[in-house]
LUMZAMAR-566935 format. One record per residue (C-alpha): chain; x, y, z; residue number from 0. Coordinates in nm, 4 decimals, padded with zeros to 6 digits. Example, Ala and Ser with C-alpha at 12.3 -4.5 7.8 and 13.67 -1.06 7.14 Angstrom:
! LUMZAMAR-566935
<"A",<01.2300,-00.4500,00.7800>,0>
<"A",<01.3670,-00.1060,00.7140>,1>
! end
This chain:
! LUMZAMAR-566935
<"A",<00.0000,00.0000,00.0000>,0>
<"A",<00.0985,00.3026,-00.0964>,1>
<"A",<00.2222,00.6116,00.1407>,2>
<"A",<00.2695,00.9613,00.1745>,3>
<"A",<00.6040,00.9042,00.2434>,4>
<"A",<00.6223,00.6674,-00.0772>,5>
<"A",<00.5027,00.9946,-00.2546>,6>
<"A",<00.7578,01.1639,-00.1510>,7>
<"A",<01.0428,00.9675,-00.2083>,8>
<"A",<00.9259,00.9129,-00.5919>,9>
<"A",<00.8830,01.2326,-00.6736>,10>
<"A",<01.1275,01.4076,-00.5000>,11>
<"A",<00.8827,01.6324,-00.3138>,12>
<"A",<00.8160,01.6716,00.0298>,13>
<"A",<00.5449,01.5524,00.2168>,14>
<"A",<00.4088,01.8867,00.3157>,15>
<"A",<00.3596,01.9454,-00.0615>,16>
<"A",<00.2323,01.6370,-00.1799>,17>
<"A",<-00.0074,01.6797,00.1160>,18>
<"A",<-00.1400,01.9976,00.0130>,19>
<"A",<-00.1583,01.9137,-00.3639>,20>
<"A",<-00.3612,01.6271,-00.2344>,21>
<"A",<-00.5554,01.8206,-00.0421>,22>
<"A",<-00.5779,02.1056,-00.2318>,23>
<"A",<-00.5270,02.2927,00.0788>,24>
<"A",<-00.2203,02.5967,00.0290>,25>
<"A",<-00.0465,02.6966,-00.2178>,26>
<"A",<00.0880,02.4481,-00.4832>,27>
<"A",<00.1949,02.5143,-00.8460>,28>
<"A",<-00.0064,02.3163,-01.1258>,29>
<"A",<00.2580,02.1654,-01.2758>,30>
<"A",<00.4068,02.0006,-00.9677>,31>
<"A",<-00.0103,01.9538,-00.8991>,32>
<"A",<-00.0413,01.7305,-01.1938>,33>
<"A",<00.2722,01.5567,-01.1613>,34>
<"A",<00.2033,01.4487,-00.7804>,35>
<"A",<-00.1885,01.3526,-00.8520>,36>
<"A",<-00.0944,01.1851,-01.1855>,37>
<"A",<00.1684,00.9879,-00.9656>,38>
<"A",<-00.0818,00.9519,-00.6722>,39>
<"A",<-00.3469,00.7840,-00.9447>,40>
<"A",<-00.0684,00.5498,-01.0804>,41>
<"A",<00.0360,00.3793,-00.7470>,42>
<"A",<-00.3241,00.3950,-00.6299>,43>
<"A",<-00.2683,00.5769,-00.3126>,44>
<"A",<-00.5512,00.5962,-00.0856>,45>
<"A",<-00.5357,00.8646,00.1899>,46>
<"A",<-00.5319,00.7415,00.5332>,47>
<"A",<-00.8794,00.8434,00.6842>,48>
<"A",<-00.8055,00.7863,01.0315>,49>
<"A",<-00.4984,01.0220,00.9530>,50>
<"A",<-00.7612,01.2994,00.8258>,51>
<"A",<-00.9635,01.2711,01.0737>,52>
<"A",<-00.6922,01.3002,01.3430>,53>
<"A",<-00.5317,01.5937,01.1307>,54>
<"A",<-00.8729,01.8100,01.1117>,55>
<"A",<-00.8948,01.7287,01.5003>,56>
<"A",<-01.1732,01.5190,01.5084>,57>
<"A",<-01.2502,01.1490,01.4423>,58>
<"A",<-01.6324,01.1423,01.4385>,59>
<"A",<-01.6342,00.7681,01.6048>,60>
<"A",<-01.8319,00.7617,01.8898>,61>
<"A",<-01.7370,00.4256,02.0956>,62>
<"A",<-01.9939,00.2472,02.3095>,63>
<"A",<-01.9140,-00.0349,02.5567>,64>
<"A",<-02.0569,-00.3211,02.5746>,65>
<"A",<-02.0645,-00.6902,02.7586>,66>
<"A",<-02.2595,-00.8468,02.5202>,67>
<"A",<-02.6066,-00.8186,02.3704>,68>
<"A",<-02.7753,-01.1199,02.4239>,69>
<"A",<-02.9822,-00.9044,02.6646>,70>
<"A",<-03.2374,-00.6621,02.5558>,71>
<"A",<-03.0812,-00.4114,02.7846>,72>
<"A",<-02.7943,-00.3570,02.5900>,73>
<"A",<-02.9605,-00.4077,02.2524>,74>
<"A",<-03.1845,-00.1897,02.3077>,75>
<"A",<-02.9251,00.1046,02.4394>,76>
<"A",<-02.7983,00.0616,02.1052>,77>
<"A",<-03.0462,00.0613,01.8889>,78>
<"A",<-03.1187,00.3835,02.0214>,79>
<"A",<-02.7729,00.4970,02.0005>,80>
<"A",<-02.7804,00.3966,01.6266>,81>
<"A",<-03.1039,00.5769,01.5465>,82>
<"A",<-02.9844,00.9214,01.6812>,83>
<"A",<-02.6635,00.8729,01.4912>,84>
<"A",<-02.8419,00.8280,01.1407>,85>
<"A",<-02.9319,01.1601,01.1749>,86>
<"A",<-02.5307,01.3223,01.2425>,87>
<"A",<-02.2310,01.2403,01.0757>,88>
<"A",<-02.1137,01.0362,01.3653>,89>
<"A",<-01.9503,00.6666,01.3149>,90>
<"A",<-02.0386,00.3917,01.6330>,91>
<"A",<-01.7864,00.1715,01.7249>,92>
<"A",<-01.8731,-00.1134,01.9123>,93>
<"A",<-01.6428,-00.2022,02.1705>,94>
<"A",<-01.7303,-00.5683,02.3433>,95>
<"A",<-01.5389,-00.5742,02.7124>,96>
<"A",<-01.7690,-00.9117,02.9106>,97>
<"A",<-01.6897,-00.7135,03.1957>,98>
<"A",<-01.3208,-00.7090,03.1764>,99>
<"A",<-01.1709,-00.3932,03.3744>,100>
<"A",<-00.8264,-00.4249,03.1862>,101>
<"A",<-01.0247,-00.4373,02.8444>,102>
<"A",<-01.2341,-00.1227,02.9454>,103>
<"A",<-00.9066,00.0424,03.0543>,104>
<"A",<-00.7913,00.0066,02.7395>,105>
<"A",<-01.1108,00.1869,02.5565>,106>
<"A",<-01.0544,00.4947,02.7988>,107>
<"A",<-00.6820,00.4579,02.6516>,108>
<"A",<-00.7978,00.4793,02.3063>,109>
<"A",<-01.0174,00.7968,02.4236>,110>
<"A",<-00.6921,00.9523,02.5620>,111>
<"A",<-00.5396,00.9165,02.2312>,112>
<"A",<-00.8253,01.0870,02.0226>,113>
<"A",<-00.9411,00.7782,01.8880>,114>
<"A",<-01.2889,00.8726,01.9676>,115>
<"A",<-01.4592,01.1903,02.0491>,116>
<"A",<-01.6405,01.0334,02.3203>,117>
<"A",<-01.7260,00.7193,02.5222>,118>
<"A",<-02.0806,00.5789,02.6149>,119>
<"A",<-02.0805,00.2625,02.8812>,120>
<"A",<-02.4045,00.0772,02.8445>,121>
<"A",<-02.2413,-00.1391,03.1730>,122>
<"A",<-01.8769,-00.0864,03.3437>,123>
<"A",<-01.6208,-00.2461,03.5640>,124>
<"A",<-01.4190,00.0378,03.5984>,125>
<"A",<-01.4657,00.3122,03.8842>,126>
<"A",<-01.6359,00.6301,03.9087>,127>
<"A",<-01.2713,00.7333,04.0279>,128>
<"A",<-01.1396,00.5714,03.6940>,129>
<"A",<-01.3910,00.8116,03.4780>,130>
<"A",<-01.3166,01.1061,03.6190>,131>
<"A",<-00.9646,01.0288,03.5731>,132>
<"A",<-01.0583,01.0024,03.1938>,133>
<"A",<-01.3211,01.2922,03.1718>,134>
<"A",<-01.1102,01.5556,03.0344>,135>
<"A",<-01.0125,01.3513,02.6774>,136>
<"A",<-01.3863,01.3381,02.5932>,137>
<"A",<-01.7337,01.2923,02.7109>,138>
<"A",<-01.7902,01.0051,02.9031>,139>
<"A",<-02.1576,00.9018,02.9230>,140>
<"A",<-02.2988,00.6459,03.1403>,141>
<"A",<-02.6041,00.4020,03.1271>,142>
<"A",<-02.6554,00.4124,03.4875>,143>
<"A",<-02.7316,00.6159,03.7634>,144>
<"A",<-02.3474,00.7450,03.8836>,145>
<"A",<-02.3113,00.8127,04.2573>,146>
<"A",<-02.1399,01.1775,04.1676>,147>
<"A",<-02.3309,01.4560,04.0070>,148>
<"A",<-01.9886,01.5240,03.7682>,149>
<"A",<-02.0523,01.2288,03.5595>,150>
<"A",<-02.2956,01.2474,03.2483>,151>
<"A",<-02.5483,00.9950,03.2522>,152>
<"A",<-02.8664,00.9000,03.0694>,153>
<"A",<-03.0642,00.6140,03.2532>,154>
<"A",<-03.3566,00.4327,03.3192>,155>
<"A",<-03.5507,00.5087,03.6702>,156>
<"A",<-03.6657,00.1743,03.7225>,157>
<"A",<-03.7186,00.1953,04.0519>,158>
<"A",<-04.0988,00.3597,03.9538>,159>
<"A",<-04.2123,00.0489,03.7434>,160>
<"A",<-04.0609,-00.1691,03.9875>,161>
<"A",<-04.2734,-00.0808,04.2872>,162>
<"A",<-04.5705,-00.0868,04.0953>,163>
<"A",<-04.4947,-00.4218,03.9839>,164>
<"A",<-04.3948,-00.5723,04.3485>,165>
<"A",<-04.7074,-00.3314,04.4746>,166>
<"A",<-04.9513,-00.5415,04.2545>,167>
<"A",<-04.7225,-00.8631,04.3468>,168>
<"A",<-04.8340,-00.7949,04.6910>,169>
<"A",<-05.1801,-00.7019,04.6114>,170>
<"A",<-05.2141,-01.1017,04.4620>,171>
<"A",<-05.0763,-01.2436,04.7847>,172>
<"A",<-04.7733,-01.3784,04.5785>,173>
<"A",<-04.5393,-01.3647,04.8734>,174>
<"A",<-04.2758,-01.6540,04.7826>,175>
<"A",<-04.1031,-01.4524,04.4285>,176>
<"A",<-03.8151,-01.5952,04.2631>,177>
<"A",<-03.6158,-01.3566,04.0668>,178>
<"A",<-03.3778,-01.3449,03.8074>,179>
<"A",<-03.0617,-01.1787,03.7081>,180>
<"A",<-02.7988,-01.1363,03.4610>,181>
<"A",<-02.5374,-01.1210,03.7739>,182>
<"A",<-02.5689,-01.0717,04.1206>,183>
<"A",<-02.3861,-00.7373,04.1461>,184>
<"A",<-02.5064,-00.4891,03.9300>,185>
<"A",<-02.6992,-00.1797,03.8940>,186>
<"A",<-03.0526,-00.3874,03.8146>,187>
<"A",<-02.9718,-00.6382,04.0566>,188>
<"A",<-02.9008,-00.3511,04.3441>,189>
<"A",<-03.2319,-00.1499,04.2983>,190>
<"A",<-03.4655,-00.4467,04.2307>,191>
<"A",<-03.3196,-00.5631,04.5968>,192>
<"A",<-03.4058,-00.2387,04.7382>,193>
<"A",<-03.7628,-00.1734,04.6306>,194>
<"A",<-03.8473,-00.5216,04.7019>,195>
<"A",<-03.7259,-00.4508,05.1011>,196>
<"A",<-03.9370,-00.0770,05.0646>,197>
<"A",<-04.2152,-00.2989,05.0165>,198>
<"A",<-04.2025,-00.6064,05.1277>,199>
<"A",<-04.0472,-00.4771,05.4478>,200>
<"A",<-03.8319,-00.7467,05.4523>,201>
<"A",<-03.4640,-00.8350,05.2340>,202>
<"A",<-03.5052,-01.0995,04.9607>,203>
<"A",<-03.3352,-01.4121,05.0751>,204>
<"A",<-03.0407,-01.5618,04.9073>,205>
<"A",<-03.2144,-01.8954,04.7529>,206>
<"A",<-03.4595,-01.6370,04.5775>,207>
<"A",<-03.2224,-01.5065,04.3535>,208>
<"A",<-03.1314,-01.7023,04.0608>,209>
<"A",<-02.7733,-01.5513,03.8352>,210>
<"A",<-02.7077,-01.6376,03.4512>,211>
<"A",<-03.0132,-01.4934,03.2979>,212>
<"A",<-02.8948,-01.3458,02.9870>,213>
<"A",<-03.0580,-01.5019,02.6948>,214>
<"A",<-03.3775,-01.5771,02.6053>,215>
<"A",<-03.2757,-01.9800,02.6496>,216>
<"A",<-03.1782,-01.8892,02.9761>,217>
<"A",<-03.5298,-01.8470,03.1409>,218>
<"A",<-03.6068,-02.2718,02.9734>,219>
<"A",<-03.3087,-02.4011,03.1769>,220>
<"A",<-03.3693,-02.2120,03.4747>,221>
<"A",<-03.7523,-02.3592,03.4700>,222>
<"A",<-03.6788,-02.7059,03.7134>,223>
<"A",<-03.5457,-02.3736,03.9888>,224>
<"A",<-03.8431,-02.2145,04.0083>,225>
<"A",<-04.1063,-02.4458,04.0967>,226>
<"A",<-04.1022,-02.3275,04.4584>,227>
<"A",<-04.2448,-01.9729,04.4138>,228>
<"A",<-04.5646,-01.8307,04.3529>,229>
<"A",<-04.3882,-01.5407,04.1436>,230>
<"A",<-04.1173,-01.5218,03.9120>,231>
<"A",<-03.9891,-01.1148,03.8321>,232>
<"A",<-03.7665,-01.1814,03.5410>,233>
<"A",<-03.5452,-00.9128,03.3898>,234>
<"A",<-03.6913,-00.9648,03.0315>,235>
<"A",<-03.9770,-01.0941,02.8547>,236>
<"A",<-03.7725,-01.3017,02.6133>,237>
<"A",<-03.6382,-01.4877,02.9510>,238>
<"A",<-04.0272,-01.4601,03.0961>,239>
<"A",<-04.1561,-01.6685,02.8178>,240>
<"A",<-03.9117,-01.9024,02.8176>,241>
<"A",<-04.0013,-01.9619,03.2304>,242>
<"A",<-04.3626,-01.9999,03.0820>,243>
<"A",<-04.2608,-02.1960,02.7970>,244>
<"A",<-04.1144,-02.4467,03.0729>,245>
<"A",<-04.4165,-02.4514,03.3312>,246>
<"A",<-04.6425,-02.5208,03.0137>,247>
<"A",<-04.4306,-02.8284,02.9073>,248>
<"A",<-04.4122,-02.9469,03.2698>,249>
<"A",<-04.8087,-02.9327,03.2751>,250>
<"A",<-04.7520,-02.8022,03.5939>,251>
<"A",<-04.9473,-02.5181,03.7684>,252>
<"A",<-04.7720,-02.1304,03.6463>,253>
<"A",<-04.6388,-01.8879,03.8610>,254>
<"A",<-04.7143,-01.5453,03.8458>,255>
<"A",<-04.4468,-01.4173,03.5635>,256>
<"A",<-04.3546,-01.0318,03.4959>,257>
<"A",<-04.0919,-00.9251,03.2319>,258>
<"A",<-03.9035,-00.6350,03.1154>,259>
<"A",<-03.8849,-00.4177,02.8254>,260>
<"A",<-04.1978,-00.4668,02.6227>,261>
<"A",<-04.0905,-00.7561,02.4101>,262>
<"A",<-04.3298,-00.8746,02.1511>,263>
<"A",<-04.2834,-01.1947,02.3081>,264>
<"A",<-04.4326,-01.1069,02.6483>,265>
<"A",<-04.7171,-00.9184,02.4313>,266>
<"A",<-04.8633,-01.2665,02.2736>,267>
<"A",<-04.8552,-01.4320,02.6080>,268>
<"A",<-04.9944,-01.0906,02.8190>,269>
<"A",<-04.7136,-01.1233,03.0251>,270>
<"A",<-04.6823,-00.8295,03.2631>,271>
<"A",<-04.3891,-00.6160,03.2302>,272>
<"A",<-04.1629,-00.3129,03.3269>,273>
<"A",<-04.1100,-00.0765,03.0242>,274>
<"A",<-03.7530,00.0665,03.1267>,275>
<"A",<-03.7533,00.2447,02.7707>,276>
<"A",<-03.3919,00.1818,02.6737>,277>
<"A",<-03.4244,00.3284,02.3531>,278>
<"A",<-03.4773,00.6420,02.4990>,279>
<"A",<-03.1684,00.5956,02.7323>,280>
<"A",<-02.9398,00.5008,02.4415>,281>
<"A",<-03.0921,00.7935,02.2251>,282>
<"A",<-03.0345,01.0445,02.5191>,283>
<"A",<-02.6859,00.8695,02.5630>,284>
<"A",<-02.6130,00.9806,02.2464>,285>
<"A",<-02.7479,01.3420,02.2267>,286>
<"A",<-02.4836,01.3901,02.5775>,287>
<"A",<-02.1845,01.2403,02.4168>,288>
<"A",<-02.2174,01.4773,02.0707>,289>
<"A",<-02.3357,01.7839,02.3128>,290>
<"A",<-02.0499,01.6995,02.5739>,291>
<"A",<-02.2913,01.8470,02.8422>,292>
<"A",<-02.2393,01.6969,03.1923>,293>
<"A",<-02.6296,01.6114,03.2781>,294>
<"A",<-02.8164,01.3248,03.4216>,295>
<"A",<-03.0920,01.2425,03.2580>,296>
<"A",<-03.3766,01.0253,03.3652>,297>
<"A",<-03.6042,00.8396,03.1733>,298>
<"A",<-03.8992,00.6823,03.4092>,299>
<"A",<-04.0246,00.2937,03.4013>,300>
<"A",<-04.3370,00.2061,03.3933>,301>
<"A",<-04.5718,-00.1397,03.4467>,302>
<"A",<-04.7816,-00.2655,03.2227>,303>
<"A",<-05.0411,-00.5353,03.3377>,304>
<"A",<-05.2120,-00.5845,03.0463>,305>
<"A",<-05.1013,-00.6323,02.7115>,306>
<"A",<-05.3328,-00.8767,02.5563>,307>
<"A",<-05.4154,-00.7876,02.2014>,308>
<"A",<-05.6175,-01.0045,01.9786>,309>
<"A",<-05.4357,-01.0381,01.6495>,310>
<"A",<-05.3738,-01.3172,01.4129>,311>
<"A",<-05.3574,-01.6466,01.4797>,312>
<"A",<-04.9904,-01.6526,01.2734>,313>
<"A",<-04.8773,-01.4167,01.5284>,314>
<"A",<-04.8990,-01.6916,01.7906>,315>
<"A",<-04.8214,-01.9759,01.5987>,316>
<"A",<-04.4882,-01.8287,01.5166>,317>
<"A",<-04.3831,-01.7302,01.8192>,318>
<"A",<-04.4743,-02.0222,02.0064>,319>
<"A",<-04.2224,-02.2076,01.7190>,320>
<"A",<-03.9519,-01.9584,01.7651>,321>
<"A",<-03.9384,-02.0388,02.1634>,322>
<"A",<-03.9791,-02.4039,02.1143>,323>
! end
């Protein structure tokens, strides 16, 4: 491939004028013009973008962090990341870490050295302590609630849809719930905790939590631990219907089930659920990282009981074969 440098050394120019009779930028004469883009078009030379970029000061490449996204959580961030950045000139780079604090060290490193203008985490292992460290090579947005105000943030108040869901919970006598998690430490993990002990009065015991709910398989294999409650709060519908897929091939009596995010498939089963609007969150996560504005910005949950709508009978059939 050829280089500037390459350039230079064939035609006997220098590299500041090749680059501005590539450029067309300053002064250049037309003869030695022609002769450099007439050489340029014979070796095929190909300017190095990233180079540009760097060179005019900015990169456009907005990198978001990510675990995985086998959950809706973080595919739905995204999605709304992606739809707000159709509409700028911005590039996303996605940026897998599975929770490694060396690997998300490293992203923060590439943000030091201007390879992005900013950085969104949908989920972090690093410290606040870490980020502020970082803050002044670009915005730095998170997808949770931060413990300092200095941080930018766009996130879901969950804790709203929450308590209404554990409030009607209680209102059905369902005092035995099972519920389930991507990991045991983590921001959902920490709040659903919480509201359950507001209202409840009393801290969820250890055999009610179940870890390694990621996928929507996960919920199936997780059926045969569940058979003990009279509730099951799962953190998506995907996983929800997969815990009703199970009870339904046991042809044993159902728990109460409630999902997250508003899936269709917790719509064709009128599973209840907690609308956490992520899109919104990823699409506000955005708007901070290209306005580089330190705000927190809260989106609110909210529970939906039900979703039942009558459509056709294909609708059902399909889904039903895609869980199977």
């Amino acid at each position: 491939m050829t280089s500037l440098s390459d350039l230079s050394k064939l035609s006997g120019y220098s590299k500041a004028t090749i680059s501005r009779a590539l450029s067309g930028n300053g002064y250049v004469s037309k003869e030695t013009r022609k002769i450099i883009l007439d050489l340029a078009k014979e070796l095929d030379y190909t300017p190095n973008a990233i180079a540009q970029d760097l060179s005019a000061g900015t990169t456009k490449n907005i990198g978001v962090v990510l675990p995985y996204v086998k959950h809706p959580f973080f595919g739905q961030i995204l999605e709304g990341i992606l739809d707000k950045s159709f509409e700028t000139g911005y590039k996303i780079v996605i940026l897998p870490s599975n929770y490694d604090q060396n690997l998300e060290i490293q992203y923060l490193e590439q943000l030091r050295k201007k390879a992005f203008e900013a950085l969104i985490f949908t989920s972090r292992e690093v410290s606040e302590q870490t980020v502020h460290k970082y803050q002044k090579y670009g915005p730095i947005i998170l997808c949770h609630k931060p413990k300092s105000k200095k941080i930018a943030a766009s996130y879901a108040e969950r804790k709203i849809g929450y308590r209404k869901a554990l409030e009607w919970l209680q209102e059905q006598n369902c005092n035995n719930i099972g519920f389930l998690f991507a990991r045991y430490k983590s921001p959902t993990t920490s709040v659903t905790l919480q509201t359950y002990k507001e209202i409840y009065e009393e801290k969820v015991r250890d055999e009610q939590i179940k870890t390694g709910a990621v996928s929507s398989a996960d919920g199936y294999k997780l059926g045969p631990q569940l058979t003990q409650f009279d509730a099951i709060f799962a953190n998506s519908d995907d996983i929800a219907a997969n815990v009703w897929r199970w009870f339904e091939q046991q042809k044993i009596p159902k728990p109460v089930i409630i999902g997250q995010e508003s899936l269709i498939s917790g719509q064709v089963l009128n599973i209840p659920t907690v609308n956490n609007h992520f899109q919104q969150v990823g699409r506000c996560a955005f708007e901070l990282a290209i306005s580089k504005e330190i705000q927190q910005l809260a989106i609110k949950s909210e529970f939906i009981l039900n979703r039942y709508k009558k459509g056709p009978r294909g609708l059902f059939y399909l889904f039903i074969h895609h869980i199977s």
